[in-house]
C-alpha positions in Angstrom: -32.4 14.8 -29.3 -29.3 14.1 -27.3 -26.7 16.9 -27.2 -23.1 15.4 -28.2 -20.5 15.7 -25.6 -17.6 18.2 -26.4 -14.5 16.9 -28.1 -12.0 17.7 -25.6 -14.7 16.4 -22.9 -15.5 13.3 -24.6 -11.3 13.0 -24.8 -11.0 13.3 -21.4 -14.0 10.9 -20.4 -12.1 8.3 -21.9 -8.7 8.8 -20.5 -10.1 8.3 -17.3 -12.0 5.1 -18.5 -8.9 3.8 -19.6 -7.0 5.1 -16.9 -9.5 3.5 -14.2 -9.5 0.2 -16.1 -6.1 -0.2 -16.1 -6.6 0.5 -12.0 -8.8 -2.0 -12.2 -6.9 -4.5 -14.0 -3.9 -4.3 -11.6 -5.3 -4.0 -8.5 -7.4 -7.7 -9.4 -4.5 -9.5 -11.6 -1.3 -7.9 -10.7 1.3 -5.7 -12.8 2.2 -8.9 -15.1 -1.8 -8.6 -16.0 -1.0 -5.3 -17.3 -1.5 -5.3 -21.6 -3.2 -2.6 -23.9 -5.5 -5.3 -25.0 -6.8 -6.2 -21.4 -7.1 -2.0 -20.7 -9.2 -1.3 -23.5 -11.3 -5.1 -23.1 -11.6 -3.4 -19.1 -12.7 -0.4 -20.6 -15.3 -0.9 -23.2 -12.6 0.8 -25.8 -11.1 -0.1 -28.9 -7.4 -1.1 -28.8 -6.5 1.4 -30.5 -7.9 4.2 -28.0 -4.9 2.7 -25.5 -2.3 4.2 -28.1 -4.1 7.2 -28.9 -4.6 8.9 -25.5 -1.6 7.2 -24.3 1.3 7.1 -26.9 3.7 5.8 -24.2 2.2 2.4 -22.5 4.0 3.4 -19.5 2.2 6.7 -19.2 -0.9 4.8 -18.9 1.0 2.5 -16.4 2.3 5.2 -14.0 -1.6 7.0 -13.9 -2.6 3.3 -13.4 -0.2 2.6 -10.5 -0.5 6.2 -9.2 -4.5 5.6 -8.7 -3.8 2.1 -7.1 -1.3 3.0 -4.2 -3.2 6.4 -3.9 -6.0 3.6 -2.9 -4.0 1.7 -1.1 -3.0 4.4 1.4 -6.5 5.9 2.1 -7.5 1.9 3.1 -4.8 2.1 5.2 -5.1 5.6 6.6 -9.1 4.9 7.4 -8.2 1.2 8.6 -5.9 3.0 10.8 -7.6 5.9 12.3 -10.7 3.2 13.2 -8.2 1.0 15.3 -6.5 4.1 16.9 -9.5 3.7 19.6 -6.9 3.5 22.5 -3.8 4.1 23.7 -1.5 0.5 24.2 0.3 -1.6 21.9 -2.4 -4.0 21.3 -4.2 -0.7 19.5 -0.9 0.2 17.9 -0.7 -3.4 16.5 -4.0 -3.4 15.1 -4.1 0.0 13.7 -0.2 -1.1 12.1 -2.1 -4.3 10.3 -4.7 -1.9 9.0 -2.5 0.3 7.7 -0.3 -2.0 5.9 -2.4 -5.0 5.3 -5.3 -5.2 2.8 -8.4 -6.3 4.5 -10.7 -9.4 4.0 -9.8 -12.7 3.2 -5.9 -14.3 3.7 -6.3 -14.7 0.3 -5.8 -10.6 -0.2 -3.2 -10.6 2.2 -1.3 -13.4 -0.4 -2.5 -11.5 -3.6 -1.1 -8.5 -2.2 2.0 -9.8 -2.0 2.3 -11.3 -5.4 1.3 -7.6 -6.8 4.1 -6.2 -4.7 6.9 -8.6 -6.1 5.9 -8.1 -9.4 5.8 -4.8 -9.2 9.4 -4.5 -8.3 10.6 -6.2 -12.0 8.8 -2.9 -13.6 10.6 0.7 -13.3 7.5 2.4 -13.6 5.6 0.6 -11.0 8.9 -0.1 -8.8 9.2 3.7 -8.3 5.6 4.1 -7.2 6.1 1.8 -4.5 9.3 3.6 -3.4 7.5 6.9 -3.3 4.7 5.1 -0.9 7.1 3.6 1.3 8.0 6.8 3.2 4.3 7.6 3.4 3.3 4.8 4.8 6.6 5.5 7.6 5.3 8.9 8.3 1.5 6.8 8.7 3.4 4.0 11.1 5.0 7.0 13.1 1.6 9.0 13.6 0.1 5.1 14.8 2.7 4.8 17.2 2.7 8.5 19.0 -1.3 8.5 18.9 -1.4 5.1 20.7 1.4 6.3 23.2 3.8 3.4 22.0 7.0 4.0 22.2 10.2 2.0 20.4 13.6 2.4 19.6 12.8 0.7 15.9 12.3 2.8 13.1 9.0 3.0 10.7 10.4 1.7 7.9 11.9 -1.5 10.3 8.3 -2.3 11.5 7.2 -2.2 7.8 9.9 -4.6 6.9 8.8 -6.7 10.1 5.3 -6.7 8.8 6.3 -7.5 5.3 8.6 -10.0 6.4 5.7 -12.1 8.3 3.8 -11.3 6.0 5.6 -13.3 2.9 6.6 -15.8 5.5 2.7 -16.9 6.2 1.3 -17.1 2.7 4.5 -18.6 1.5 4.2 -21.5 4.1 0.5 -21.8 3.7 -0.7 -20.1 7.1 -4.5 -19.7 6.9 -4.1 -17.0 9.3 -1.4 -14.8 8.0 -3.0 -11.8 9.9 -2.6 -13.4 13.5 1.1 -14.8 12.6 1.7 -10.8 11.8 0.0 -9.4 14.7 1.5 -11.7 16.5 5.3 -10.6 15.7 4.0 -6.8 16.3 2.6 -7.3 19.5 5.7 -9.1 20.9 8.7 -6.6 19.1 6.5 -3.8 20.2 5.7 -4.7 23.7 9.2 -5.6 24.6 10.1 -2.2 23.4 7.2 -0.4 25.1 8.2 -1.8 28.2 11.7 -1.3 28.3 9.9 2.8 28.2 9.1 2.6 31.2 12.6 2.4 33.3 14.6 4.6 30.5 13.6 6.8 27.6 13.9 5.0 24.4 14.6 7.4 21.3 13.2 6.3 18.0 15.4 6.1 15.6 13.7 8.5 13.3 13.9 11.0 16.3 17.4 10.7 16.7 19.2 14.3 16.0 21.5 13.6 12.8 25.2 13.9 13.7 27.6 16.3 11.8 31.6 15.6 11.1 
């Protein structure tokens, strides 16, 4: 005979299912993919499970989000550590791309960035990508001391850099977007790394804020 599973467990079994379905669903089809109906066909749940555990749809949204760009930066934290093999910029640039980037295909590189720009026309998921951002700056800064690289630009500017290629590529069609963006790293970063070698160059983040 098969002992029934608690209540409150059960309750909290399918929370999470409907919480990692609706991971699921936006980390393969976007934010705009994001509906009670595809959550609970994603979970094996009845629609109506969606609005009892989660009486706000945007509840379910932000554990949703919060599991997807928790996922995101541990991919880009291990991606990053593995290319941290040296010090140089060429290191620097490849651990940045790891970091950042999403790996396999071009084609996850483009879908990335269509989840990111739909993200933004959402509150819930627009603030989930502001808290990242200064996680992934603290990340960029840790690449750039462990790989002895130094530059006057700021984290959050390379990110912007990277992003910037990044849209540029897969909006133009580039079959390579990952070289194009490698590409703009390694040339920003080793003009700056080398102007380190006749003068000290201060990041920007390093700079000691000035009082009136």
């Amino acid at each position: 005979m098969t002992a029934r599973v608690p209540r409150q467990q059960r309750a909290e079994l399918r929370r999470d299912a409907l919480v990692a379905a609706a991971s699921k669903v936006i980390g393969r089809s976007g934010p705009s993919a994001f509906t009670a109906r595809a959550v609970a066909t994603a979970a094996g749940l009845p629609l109506a499970a969606v609005s009892y555990y989660f009486p706000s749809l945007d509840d379910l949204l932000s554990a949703a989000i919060g599991e997807v760009v928790g996922g995101w930066l541990a991919d880009g934290e291990k991606g990053a550590k593995a290319a941290m093999s040296a010090e140089g910029v060429e290191p620097a640039v490849l651990a940045i791309t790891a970091a950042l980037l999403p790996g396999g295909s071009p084609e996850a590189i483009r879908l990335r960035y269509e989840h990111l720009l739909a993200a933004g026309t959402n509150p819930v998921t627009a603030a989930a990508l502001a808290e990242l951002r200064p996680r992934l700056a603290s990340l960029i800064r840790e690449i750039l001391t462990g790989t002895g690289v130094r530059s006057a630009i700021s984290a959050d500017a390379i990110i912007s850099l990277v992003d910037g290629a990044a849209i540029g590529a897969t909006s133009e069609g580039d079959r390579t977007p990952r070289s194009r963006i490698e590409a703009a790293l390694r040339e920003v970063l080793g003009r700056e790394h080398q102007g380190s070698d006749d003068q000290p160059i201060q990041s920007a983040n390093d700079r000691p804020e000035i009082r009136s």
